[in-house]
C-alpha positions, 0 to 999 in steps of 0.5 A, a space after each residue: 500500500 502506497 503511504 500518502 505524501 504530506 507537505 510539513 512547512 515550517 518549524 526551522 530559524 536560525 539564530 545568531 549569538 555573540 560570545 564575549 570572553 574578557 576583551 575578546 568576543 565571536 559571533 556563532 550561527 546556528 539553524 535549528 529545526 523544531 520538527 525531528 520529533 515529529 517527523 521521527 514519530 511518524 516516519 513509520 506511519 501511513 505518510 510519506 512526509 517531506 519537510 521544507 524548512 521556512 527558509 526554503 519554503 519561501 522560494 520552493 513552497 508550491 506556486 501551482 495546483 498541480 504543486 499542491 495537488 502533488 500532496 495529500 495534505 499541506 501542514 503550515 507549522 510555526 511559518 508566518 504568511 509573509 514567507 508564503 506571500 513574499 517570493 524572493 522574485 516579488 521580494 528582491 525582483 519586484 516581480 509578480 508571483 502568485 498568491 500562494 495563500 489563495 492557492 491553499 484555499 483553492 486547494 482546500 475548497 477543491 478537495 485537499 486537506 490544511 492543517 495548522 499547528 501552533 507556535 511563535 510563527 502561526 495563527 496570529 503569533 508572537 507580535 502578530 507577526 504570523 500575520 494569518 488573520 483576514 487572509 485566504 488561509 484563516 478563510 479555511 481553517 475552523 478558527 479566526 485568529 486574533 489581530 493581536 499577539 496571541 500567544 499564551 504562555 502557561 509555564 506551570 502547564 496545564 492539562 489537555 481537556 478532550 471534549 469529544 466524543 472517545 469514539 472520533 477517530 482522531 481521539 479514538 483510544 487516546 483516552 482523556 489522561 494527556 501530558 501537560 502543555 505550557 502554551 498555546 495560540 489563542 484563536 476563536 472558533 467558527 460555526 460549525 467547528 468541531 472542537 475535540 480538545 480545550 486548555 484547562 477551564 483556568 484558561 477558558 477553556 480555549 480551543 486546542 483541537 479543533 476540525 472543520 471543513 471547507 468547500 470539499 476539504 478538510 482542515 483541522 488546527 492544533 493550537 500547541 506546539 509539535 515539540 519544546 518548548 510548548 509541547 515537553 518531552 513527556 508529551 513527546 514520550 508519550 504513546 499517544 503523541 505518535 497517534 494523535 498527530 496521525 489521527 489528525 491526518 487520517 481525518 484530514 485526508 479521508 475521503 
């Protein structure tokens, strides 16, 4: 059996530090990559995935159909909308380019699957920067993301409350006993969004895990984050983490 190919864009930076020793200092670079735990998680699931770091989405992100048709479904994760609507030859060249956001609707509404996973760069983001409110993409998710920063930092953690019904196939025997998160994107839900999972009621009981559709496709948007520092190790270590990710891709693509 064929395993389903799946675009994950994001979850990658590259930080710059300086280190000063008496009188003397350097300068370090180093690139990071949030997805491993994920991506190893799933490396034996019924999806092939392919990643493409932020900085490499920015110019190879698909700019066709027929590039976005290639996959099963498209994850954005921790990746802000100016990397998709800033093409290097609009950006350097002043070129026009397509709209690719527009583009993950079209390809929503005709049939695909979208998925969005939280972070500093989703949603709305850290300072708003992830800039996804009023845009073609919040037009398909199940939420609408604030206008401001959205991120709420919980370093005491709390625990996941599973609101769905034990029989839907993304929850279906995780049970309801999760590891504790220590953050998430504050969104607010659509009508006729189904939400299977909130943050603690001291939270409000905010949406974590939430399922909608759009024209024929599916998408579905997880406000926490796929590895550190949002989502801890035990989570990561948790039998479920491996199942609760492949389950949201089960439904997202299930025709």
């Amino acid at each position: 059996m064929s395993r389903k190919k799946v675009l994950l864009a994001g979850e990658s930076w590259v930080s710059t530090a300086t280190h000063i020793k008496g009188f003397d200092q350097f300068p370090t670079v180093t690139y990071h990559q949030g997805a491993d735990e994920l991506l190893n998680a799933l490396k034996d699931s019924a999806y092939d995935i392919s990643f493409m770091p932020a900085h490499q989405a920015q110019k190879d992100f698909p700019q066709t159909m027929e590039g976005l048709n290639e996959y099963e479904a498209i994850i954005l994760s921790d990746i802000g909308a100016n990397t998709l609507l800033l093409h290097p030859d609009t950006w350097i060249h002043s070129k026009v380019t397509p709209n690719r956001l527009k583009l993950l609707r079209d390809y929503v509404d005709q049939g695909g699957a979208l998925l969005m996973f939280g972070g500093y760069y989703s949603f709305q983001g850290i300072n708003g920067g992830a800039r996804y409110a009023r845009t073609p993409v919040e037009d398909v998710l199940p939420v609408t993301c604030l206008r401001f920063d959205d991120r709420v930092e919980v370093p005491e953690g709390f625990a996941p409350v599973v609101t769905g019904p034990a029989s839907h196939p993304i929850l279906e025997g995780l049970g309801t006993d999760w590891p504790v998160l220590l953050g998430y994107n504050e969104v607010e839900l659509k009508p006729g969004a189904e939400v299977l999972a909130t943050v603690s009621t001291e939270y409000g009981s905010q949406p974590l895990l939430v399922t909608g559709t759009y024209g024929k496709g599916r998408s579905v948007v997880w406000t926490s984050d796929v590895g550190p520092h949002w989502l801890p190790g035990e989570f990561i270590r948790w039998e479920g983490y491996a199942k609760l990710f492949g389950a949201m891709l089960d439904w997202a693509t299930a025709k």
